[in-house]
C-alpha positions in Angstrom: -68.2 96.2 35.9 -65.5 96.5 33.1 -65.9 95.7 29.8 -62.9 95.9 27.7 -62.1 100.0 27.9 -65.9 100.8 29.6 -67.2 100.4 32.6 -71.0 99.7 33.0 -73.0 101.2 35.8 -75.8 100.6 37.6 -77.5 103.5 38.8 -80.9 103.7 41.0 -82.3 106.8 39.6 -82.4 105.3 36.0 -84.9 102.2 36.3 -84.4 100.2 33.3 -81.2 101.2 32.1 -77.7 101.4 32.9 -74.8 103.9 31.8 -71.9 102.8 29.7 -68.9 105.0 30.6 -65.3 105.0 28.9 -62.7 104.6 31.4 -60.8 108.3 31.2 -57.2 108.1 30.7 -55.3 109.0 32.8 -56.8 107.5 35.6 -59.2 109.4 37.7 -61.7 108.6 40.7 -64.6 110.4 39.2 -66.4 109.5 36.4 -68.8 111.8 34.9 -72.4 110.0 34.1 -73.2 113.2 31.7 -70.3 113.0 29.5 -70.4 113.2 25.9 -69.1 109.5 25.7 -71.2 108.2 27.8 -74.0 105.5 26.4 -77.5 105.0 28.5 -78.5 101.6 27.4 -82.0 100.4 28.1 -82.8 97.4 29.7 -86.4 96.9 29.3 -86.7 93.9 31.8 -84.8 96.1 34.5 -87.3 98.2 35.2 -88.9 95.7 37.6 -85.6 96.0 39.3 -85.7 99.7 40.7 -82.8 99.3 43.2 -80.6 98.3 41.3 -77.5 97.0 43.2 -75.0 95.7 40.9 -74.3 93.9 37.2 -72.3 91.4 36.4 -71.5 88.7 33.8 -72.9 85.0 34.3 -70.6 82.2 33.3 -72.1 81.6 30.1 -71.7 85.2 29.1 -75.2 86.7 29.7 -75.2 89.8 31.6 -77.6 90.4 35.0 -78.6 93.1 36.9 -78.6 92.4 40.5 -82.0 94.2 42.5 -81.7 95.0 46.3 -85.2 95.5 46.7 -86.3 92.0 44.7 -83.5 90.2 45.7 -82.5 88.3 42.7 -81.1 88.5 39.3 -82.7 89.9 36.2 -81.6 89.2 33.0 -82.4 89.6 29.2 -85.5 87.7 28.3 -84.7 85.7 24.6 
């Protein structure tokens, strides 16, 4: 999903978090998840959502993680 000049990315390996990745310029199909720029940002409530699928935002603003394996949306609690 973008967000302004990042992407955020859901990755399966990383329960409980997601990576927050500059966009490189210029352009490039590969984007490096060990970069120096690149943020791991915890999301506590995620873990319970090991295959992560997806992310996006909600139409109030509020982001959610999408699981395969749970087949629903987890959010931010509070």
């Amino acid at each position: 999903m973008r967000e302004g000049n990042h992407l955020l990315i859901v990755d399966d390996s990383v329960p409980g978090a997601f990576f927050r990745v500059p966009i490189p310029q210029p352009l490039s199909p590969h984007l490096p998840l060990n970069g120096p720029n690149v943020e791991l940002v915890s999301w506590p409530e995620g873990k319970l959502a090991i295959d992560l699928e997806g992310m996006d935002r909600l139409a109030d603003g509020r982001l959610a993680l999408l699981s395969e394996r749970l087949h629903a949306l987890v959010e931010r609690v509070g």
